[in-house]
N, CA, C and O atoms as a GROMACS GRO file, in nm:
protein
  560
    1UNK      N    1  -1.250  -2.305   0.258
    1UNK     CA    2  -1.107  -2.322   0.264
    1UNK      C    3  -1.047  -2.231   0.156
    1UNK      O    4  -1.080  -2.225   0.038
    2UNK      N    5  -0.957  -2.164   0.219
    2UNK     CA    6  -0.857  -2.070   0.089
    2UNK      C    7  -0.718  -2.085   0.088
    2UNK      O    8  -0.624  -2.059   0.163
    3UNK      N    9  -0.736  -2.140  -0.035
    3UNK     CA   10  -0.583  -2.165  -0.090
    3UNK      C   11  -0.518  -2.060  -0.183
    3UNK      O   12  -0.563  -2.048  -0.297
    4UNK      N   13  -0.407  -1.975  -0.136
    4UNK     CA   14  -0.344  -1.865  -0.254
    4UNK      C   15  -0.230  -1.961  -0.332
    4UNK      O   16  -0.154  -2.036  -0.271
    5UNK      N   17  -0.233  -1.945  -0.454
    5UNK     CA   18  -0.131  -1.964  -0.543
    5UNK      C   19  -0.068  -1.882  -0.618
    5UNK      O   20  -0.124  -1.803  -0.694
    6UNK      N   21   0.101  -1.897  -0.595
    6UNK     CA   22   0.175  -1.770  -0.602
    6UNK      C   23   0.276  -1.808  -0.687
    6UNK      O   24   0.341  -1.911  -0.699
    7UNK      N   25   0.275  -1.700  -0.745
    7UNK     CA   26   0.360  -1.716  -0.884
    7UNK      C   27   0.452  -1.614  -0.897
    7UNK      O   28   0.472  -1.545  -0.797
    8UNK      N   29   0.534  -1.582  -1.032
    8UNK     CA   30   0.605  -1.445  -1.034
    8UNK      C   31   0.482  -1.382  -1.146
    8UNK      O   32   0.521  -1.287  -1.214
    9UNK      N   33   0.367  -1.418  -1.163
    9UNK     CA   34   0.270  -1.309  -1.212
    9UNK      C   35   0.200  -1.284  -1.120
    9UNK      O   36   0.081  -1.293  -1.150
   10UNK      N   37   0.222  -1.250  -0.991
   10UNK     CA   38   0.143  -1.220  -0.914
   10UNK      C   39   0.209  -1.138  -0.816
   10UNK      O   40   0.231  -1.184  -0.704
   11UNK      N   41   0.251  -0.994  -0.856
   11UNK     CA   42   0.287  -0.913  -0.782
   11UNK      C   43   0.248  -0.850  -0.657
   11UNK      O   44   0.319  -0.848  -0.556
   12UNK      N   45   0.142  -0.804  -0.666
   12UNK     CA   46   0.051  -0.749  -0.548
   12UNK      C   47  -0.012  -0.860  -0.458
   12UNK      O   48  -0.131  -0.875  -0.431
   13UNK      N   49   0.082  -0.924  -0.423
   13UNK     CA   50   0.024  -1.059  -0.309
   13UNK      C   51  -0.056  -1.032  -0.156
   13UNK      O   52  -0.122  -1.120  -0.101
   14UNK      N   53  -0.037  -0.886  -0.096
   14UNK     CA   54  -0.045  -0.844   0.013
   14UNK      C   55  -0.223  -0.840   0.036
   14UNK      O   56  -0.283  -0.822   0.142
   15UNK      N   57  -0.269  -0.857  -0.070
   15UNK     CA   58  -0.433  -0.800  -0.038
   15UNK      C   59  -0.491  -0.939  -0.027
   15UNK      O   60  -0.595  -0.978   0.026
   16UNK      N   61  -0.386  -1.009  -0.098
   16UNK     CA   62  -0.481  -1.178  -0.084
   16UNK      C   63  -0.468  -1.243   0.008
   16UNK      O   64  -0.552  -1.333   0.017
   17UNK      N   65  -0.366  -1.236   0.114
   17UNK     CA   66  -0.358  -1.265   0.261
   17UNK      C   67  -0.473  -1.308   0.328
   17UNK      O   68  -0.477  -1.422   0.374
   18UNK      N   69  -0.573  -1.224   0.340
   18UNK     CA   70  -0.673  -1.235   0.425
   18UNK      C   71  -0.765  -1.392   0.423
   18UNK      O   72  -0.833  -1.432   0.328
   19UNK      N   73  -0.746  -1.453   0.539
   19UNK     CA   74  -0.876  -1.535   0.552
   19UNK      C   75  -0.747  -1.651   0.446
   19UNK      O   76  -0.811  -1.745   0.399
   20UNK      N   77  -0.639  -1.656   0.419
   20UNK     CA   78  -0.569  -1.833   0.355
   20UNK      C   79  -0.518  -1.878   0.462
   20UNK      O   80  -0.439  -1.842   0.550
   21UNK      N   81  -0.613  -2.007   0.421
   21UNK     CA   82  -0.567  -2.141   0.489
   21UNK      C   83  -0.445  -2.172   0.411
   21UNK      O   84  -0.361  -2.115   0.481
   22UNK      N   85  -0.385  -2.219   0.321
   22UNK     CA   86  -0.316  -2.257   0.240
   22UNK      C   87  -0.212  -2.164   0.161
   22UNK      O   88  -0.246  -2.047   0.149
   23UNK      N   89  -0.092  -2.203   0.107
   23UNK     CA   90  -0.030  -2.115   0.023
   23UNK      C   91   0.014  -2.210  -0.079
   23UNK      O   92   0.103  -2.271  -0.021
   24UNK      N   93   0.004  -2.255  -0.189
   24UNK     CA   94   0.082  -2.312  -0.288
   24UNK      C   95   0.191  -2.199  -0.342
   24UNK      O   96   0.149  -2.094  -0.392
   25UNK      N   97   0.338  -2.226  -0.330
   25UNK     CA   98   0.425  -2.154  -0.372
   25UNK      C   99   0.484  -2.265  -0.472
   25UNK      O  100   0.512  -2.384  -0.458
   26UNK      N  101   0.496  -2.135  -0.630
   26UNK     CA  102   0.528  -2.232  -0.734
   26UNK      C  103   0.591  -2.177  -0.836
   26UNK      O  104   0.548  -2.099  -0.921
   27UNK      N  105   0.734  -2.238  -0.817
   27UNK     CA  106   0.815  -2.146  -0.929
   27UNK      C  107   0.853  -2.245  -1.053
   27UNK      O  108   0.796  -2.352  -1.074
   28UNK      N  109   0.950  -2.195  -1.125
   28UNK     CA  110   0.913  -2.240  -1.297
   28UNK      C  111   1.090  -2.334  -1.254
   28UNK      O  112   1.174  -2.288  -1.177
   29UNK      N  113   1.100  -2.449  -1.319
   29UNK     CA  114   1.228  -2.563  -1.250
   29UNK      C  115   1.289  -2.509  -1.382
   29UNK      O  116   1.410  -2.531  -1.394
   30UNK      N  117   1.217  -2.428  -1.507
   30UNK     CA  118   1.372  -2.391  -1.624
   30UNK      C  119   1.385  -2.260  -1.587
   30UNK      O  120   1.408  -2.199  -1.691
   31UNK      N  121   1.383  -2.170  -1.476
   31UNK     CA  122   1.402  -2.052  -1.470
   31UNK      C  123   1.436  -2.072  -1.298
   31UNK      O  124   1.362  -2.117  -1.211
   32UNK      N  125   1.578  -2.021  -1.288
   32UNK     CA  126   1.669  -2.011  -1.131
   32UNK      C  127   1.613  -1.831  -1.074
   32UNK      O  128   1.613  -1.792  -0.958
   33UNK      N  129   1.580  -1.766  -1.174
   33UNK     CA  130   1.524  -1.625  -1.162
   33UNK      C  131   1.397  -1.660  -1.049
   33UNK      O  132   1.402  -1.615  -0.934
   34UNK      N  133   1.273  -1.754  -1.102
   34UNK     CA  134   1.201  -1.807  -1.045
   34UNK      C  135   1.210  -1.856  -0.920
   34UNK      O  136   1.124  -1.848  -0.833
   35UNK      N  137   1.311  -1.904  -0.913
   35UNK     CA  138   1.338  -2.035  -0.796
   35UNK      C  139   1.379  -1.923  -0.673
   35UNK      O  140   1.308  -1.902  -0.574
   36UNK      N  141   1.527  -1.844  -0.705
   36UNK     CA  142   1.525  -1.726  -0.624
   36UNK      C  143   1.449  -1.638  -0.557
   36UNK      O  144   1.474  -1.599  -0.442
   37UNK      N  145   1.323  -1.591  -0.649
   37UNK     CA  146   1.216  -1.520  -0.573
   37UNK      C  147   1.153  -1.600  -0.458
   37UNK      O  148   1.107  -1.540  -0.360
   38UNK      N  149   1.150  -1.767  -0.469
   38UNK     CA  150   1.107  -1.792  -0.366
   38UNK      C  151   1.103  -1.790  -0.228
   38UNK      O  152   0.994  -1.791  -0.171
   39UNK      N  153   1.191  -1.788  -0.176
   39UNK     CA  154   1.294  -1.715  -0.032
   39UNK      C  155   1.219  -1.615   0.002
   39UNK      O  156   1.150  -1.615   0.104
   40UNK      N  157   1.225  -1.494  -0.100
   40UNK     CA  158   1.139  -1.338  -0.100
   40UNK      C  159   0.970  -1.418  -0.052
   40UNK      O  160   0.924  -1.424   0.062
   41UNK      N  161   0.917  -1.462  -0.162
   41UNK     CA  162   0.785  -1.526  -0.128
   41UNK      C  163   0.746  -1.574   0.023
   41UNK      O  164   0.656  -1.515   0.083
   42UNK      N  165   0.803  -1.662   0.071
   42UNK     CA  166   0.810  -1.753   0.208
   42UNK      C  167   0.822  -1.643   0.287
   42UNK      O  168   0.737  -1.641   0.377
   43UNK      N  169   0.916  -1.530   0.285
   43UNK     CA  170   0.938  -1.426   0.351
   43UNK      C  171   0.819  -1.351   0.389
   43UNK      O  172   0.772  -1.341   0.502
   44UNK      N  173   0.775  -1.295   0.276
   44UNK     CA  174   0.649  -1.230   0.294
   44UNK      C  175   0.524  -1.306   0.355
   44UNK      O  176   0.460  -1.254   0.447
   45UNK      N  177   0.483  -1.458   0.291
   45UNK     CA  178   0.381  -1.506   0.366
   45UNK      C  179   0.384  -1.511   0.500
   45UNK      O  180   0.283  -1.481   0.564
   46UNK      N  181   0.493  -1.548   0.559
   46UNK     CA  182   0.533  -1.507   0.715
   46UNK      C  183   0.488  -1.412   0.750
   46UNK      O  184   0.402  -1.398   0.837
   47UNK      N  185   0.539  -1.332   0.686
   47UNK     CA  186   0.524  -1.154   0.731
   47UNK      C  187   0.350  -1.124   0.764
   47UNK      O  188   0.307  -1.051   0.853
   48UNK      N  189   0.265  -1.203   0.664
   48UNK     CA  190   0.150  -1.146   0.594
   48UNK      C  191   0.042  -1.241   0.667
   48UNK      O  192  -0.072  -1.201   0.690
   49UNK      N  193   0.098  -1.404   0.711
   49UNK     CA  194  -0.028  -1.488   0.734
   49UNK      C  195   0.075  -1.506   0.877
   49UNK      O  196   0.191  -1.475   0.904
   50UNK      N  197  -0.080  -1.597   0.973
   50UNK     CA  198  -0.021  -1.628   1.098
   50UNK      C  199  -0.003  -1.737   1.090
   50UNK      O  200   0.119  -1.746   1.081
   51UNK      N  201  -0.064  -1.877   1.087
   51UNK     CA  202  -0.063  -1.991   1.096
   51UNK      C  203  -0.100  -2.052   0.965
   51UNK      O  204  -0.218  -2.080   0.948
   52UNK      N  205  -0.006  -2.079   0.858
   52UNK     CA  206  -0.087  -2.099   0.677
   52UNK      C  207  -0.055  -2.202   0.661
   52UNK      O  208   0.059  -2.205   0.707
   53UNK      N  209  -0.084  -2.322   0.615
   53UNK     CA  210   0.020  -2.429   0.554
   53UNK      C  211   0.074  -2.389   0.459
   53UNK      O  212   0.019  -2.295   0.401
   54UNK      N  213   0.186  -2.437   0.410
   54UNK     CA  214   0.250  -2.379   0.258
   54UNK      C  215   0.265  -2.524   0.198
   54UNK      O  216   0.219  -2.619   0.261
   55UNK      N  217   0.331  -2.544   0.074
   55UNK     CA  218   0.411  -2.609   0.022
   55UNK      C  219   0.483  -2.567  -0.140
   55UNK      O  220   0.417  -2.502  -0.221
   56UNK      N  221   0.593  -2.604  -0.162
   56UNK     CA  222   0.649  -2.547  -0.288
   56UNK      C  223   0.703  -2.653  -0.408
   56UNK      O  224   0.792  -2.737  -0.425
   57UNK      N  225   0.611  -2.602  -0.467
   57UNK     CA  226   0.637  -2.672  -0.640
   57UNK      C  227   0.713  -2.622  -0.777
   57UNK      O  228   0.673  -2.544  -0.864
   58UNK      N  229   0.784  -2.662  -0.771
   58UNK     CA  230   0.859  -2.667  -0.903
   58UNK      C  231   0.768  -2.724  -1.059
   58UNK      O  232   0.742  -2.839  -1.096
   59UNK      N  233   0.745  -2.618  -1.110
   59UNK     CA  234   0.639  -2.682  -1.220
   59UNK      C  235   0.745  -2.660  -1.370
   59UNK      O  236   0.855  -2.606  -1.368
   60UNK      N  237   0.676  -2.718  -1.492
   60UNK     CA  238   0.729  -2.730  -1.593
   60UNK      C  239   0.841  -2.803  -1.580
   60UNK      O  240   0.952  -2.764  -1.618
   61UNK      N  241   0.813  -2.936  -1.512
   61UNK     CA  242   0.920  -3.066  -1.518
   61UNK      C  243   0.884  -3.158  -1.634
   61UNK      O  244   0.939  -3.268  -1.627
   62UNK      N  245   0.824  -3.144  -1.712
   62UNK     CA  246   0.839  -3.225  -1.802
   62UNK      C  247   0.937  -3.234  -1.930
   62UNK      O  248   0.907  -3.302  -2.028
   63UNK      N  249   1.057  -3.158  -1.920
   63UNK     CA  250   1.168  -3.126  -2.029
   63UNK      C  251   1.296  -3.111  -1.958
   63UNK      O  252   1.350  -3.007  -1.920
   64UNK      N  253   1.349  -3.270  -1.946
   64UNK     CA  254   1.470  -3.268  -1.857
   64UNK      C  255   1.569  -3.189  -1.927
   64UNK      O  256   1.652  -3.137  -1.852
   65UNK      N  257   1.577  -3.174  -2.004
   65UNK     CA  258   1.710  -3.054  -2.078
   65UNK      C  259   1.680  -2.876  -2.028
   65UNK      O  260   1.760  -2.796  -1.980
   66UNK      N  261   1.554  -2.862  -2.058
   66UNK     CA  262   1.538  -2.709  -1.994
   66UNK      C  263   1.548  -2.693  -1.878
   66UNK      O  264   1.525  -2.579  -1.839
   67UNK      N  265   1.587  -2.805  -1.768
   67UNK     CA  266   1.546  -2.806  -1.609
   67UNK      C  267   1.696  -2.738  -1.579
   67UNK      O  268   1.808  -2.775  -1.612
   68UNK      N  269   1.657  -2.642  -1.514
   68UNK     CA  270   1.828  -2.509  -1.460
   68UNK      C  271   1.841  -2.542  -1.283
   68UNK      O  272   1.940  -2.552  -1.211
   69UNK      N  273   1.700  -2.553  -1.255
   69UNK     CA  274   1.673  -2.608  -1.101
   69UNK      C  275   1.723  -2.746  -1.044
   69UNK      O  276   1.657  -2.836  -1.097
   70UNK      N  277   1.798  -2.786  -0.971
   70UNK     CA  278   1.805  -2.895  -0.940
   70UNK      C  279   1.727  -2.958  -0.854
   70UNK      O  280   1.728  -2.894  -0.749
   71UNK      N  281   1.630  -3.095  -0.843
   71UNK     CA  282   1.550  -3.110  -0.769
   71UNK      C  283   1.628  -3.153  -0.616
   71UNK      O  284   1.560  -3.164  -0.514
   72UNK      N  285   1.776  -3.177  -0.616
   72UNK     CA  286   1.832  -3.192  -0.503
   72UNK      C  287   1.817  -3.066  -0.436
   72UNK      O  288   1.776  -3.077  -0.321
   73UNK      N  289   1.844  -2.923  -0.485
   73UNK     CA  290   1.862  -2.843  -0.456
   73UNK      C  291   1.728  -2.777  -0.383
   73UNK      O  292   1.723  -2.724  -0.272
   74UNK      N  293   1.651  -2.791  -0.454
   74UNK     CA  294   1.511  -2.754  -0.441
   74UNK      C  295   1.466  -2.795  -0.302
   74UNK      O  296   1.424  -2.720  -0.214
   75UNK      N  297   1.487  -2.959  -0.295
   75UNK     CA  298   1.458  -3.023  -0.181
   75UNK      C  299   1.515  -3.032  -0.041
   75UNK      O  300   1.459  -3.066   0.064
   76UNK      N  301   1.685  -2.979  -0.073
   76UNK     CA  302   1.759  -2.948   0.069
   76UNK      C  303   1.654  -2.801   0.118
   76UNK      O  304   1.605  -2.793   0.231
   77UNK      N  305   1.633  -2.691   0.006
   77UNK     CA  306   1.594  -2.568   0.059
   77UNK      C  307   1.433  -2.595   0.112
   77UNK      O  308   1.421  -2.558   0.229
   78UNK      N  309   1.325  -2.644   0.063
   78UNK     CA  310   1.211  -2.732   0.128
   78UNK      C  311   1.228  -2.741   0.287
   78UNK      O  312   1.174  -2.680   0.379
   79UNK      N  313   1.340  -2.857   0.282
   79UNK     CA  314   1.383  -2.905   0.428
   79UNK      C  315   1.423  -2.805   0.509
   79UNK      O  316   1.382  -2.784   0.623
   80UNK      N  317   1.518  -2.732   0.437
   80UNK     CA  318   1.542  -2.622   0.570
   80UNK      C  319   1.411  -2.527   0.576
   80UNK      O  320   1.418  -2.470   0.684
   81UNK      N  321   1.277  -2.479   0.495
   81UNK     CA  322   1.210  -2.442   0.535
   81UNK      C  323   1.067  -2.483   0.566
   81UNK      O  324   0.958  -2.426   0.576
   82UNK      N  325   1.132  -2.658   0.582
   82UNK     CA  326   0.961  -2.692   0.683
   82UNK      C  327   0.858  -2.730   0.618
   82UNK      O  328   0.750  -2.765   0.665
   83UNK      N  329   0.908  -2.720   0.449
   83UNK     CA  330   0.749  -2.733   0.350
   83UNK      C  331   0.777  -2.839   0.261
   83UNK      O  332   0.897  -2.847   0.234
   84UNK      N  333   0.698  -2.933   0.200
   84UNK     CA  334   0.714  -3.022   0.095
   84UNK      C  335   0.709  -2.956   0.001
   84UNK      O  336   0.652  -2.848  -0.018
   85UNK      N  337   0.799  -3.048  -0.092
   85UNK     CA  338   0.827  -3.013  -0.222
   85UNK      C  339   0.748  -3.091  -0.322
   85UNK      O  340   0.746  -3.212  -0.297
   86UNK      N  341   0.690  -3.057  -0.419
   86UNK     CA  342   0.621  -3.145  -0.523
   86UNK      C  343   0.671  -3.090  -0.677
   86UNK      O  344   0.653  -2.969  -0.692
   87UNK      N  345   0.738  -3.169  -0.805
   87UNK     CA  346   0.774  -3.097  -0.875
   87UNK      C  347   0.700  -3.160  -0.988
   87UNK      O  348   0.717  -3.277  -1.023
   88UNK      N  349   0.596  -3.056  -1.057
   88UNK     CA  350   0.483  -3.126  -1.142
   88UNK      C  351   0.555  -3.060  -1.286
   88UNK      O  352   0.669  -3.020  -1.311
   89UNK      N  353   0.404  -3.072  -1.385
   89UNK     CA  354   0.394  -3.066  -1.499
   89UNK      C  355   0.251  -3.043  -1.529
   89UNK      O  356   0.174  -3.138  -1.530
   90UNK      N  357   0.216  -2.934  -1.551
   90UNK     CA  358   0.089  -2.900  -1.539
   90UNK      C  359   0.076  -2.902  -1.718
   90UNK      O  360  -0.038  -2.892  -1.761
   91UNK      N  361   0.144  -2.910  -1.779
   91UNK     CA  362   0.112  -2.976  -1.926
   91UNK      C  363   0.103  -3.115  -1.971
   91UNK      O  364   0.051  -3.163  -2.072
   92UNK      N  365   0.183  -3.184  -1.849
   92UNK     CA  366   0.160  -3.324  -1.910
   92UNK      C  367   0.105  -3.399  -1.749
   92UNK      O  368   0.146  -3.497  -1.686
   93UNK      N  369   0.009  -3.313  -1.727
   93UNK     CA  370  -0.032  -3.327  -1.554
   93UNK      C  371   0.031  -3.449  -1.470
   93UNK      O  372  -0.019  -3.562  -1.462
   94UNK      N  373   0.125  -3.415  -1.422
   94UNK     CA  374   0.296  -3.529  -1.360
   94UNK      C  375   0.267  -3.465  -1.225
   94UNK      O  376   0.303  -3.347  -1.231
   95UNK      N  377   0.225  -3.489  -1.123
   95UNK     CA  378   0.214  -3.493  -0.987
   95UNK      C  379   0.112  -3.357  -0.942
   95UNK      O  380   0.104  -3.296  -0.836
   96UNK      N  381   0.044  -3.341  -1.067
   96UNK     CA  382  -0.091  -3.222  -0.974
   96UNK      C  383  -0.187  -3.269  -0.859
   96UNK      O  384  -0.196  -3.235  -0.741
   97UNK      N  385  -0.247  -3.349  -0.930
   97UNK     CA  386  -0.331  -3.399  -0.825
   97UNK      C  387  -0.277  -3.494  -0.692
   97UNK      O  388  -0.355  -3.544  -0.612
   98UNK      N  389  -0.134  -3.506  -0.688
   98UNK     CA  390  -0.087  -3.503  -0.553
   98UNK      C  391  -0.055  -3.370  -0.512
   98UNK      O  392  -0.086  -3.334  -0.399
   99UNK      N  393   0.001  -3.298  -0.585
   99UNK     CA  394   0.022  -3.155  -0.498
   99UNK      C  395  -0.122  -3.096  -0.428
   99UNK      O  396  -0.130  -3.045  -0.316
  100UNK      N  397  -0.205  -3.111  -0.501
  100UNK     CA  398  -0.349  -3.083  -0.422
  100UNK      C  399  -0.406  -3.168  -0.376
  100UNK      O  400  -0.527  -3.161  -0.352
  101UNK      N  401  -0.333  -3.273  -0.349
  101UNK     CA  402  -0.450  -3.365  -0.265
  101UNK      C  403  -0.336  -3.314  -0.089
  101UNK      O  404  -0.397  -3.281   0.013
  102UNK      N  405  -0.188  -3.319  -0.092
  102UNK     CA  406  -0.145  -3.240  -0.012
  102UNK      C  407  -0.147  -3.146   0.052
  102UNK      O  408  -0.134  -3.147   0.174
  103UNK      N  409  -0.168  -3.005  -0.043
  103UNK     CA  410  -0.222  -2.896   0.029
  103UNK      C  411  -0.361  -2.905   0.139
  103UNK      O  412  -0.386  -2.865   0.252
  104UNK      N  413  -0.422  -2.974   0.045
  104UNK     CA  414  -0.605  -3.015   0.107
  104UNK      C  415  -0.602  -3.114   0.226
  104UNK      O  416  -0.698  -3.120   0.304
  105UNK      N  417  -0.492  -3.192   0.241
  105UNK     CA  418  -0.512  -3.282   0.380
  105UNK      C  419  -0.428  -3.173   0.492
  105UNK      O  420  -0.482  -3.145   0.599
  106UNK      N  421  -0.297  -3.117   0.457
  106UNK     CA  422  -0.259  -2.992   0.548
  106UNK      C  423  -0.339  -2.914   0.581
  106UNK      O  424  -0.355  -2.916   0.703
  107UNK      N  425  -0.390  -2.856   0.537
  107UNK     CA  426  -0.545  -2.750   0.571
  107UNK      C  427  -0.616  -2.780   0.614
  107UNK      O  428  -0.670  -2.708   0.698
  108UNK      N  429  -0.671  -2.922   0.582
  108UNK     CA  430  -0.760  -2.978   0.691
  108UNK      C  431  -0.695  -3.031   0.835
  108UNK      O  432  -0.754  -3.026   0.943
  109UNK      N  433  -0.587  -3.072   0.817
  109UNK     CA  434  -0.575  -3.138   0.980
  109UNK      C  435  -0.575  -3.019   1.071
  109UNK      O  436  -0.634  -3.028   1.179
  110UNK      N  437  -0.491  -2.867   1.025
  110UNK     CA  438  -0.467  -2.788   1.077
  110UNK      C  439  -0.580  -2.752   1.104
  110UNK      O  440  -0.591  -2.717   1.221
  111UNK      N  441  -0.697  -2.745   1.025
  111UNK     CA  442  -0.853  -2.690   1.058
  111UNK      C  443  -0.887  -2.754   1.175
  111UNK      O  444  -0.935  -2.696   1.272
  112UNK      N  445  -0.864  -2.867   1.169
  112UNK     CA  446  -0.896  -3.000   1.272
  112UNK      C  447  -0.870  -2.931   1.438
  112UNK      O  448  -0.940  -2.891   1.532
  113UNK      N  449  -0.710  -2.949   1.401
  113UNK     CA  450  -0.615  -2.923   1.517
  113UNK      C  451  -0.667  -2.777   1.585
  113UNK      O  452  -0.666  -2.766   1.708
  114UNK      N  453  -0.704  -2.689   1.516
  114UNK     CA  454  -0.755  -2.544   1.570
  114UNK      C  455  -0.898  -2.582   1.637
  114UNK      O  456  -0.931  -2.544   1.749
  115UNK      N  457  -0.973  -2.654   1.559
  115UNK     CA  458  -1.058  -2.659   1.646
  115UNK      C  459  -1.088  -2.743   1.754
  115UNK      O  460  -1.180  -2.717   1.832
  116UNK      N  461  -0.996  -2.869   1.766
  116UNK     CA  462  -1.018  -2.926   1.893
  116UNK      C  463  -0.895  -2.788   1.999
  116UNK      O  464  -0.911  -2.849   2.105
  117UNK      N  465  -0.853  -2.734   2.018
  117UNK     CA  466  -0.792  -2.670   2.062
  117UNK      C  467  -0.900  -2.548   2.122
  117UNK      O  468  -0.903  -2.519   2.242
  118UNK      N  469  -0.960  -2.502   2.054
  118UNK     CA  470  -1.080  -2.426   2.084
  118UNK      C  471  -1.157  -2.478   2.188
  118UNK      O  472  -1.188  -2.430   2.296
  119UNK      N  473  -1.195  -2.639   2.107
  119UNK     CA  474  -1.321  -2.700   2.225
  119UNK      C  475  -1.229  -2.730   2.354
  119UNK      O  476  -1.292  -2.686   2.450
  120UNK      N  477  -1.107  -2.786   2.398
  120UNK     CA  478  -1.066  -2.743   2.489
  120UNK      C  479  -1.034  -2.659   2.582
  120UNK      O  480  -0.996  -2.680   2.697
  121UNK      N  481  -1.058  -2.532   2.506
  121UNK     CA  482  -1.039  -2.396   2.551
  121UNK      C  483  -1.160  -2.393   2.638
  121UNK      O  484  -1.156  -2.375   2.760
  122UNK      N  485  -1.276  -2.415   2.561
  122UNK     CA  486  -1.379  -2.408   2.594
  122UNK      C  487  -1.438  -2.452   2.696
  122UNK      O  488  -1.513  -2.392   2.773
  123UNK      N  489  -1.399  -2.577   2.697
  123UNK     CA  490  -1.438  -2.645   2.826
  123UNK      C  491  -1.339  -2.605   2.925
  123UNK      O  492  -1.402  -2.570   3.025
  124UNK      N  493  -1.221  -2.594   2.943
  124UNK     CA  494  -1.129  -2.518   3.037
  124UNK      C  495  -1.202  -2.410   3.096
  124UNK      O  496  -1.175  -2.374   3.211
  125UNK      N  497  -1.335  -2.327   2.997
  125UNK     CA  498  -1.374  -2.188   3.032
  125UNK      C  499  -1.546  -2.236   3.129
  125UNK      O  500  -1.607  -2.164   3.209
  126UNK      N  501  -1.579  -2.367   3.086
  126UNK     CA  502  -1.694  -2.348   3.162
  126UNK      C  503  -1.673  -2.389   3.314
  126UNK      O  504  -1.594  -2.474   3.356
  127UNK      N  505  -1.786  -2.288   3.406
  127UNK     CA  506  -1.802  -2.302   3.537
  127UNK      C  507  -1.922  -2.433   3.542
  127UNK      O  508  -2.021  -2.409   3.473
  128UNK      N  509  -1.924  -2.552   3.608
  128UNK     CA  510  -1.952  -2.652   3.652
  128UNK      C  511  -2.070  -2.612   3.768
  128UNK      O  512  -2.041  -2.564   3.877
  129UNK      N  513  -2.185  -2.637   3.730
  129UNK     CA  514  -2.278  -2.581   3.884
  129UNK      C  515  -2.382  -2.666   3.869
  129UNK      O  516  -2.474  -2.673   3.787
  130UNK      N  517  -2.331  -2.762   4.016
  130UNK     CA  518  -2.405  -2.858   4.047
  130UNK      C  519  -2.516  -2.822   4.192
  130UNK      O  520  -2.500  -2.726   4.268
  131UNK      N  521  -2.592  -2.895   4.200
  131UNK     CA  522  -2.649  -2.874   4.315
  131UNK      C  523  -2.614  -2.946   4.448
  131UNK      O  524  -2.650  -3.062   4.469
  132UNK      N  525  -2.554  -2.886   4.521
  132UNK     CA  526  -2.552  -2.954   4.662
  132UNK      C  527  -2.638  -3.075   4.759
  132UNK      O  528  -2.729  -3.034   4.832
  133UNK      N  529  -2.616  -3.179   4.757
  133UNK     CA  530  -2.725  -3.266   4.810
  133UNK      C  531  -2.714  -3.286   4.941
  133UNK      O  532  -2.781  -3.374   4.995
  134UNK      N  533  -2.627  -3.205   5.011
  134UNK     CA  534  -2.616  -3.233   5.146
  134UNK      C  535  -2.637  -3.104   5.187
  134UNK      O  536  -2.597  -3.071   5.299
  135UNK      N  537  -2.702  -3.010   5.106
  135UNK     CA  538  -2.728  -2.878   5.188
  135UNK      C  539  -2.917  -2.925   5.273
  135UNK      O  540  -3.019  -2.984   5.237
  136UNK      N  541  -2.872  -2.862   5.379
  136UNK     CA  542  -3.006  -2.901   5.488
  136UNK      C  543  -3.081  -2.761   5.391
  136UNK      O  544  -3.034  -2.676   5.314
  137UNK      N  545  -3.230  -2.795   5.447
  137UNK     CA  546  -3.340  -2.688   5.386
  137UNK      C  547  -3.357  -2.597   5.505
  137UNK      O  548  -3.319  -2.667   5.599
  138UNK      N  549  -3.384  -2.510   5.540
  138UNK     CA  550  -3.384  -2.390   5.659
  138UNK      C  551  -3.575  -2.440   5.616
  138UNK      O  552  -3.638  -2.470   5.515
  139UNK      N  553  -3.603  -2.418   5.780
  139UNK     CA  554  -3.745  -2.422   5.804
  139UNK      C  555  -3.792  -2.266   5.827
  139UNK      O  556  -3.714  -2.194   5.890
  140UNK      N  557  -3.913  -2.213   5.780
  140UNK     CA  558  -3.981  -2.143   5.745
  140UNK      C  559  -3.993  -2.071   5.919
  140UNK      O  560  -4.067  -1.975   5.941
   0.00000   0.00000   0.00000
């Protein structure tokens, strides 16, 4: 399973495409600079993956005075693009291990879902060859 995690230190995103299941998109909740690029981000993974799960986190919530992001705000834009929002604290670890226990059940169902879709395919593709029991035998 491959999960990319995307940041604003991570410029050259285009080569890591290949082969993610997953996208964690995660901008900084005291920087709106941050929050903005995200739009650009979502944009490109579109562009770049076919079928990815995403979801987007707002990290460095643990200092309600530095917070510039609003989590209302955060969460209407989420909704209009289809992805959960999780807003952690990876210093005072405040909702990590739900943000990854999330990504990891999305990736899997979708793994799931692709492959019963396959085995249906599959069986849609096989030819059925039975033997006839009412065919007479031709005499010699």
């Amino acid at each position: 399973m491959y999960i990319k995690m995307l940041t604003a230190l991570c410029p050259f995103l285009s080569r890591y495409y290949r082969g993610t299941h997953g996208v964690i998109v995660v901008y900084d909740v005291t920087s709106a600079e941050s929050f903005v690029n995200v739009k650009r981000w979502l944009h490109e993974i579109n562009q770049n993956c076919d079928d990815v799960c995403r979801i987007l986190v707002g990290n460095k919530n643990d200092d309600p005075n530095s917070k510039v992001v609003e989590t209302t705000d955060a969460q209407k834009f989420a909704e209009q693009m289809g992805i959960n929002l999780f807003e952690t604290s990876a210093k005072e670890n405040i909702n990590v291990e739900e943000m990854f226990n999330c990504i990891t059940e999305l990736v899997l169902r979708a793994k799931k879902e692709v492959l019963a879709k396959q085995q249906q395919q599959q069986q849609n593709d096989v030819v059925k060859l039975s033997k006839n029991s009412k065919r007479k035998k031709k005499c010699c």
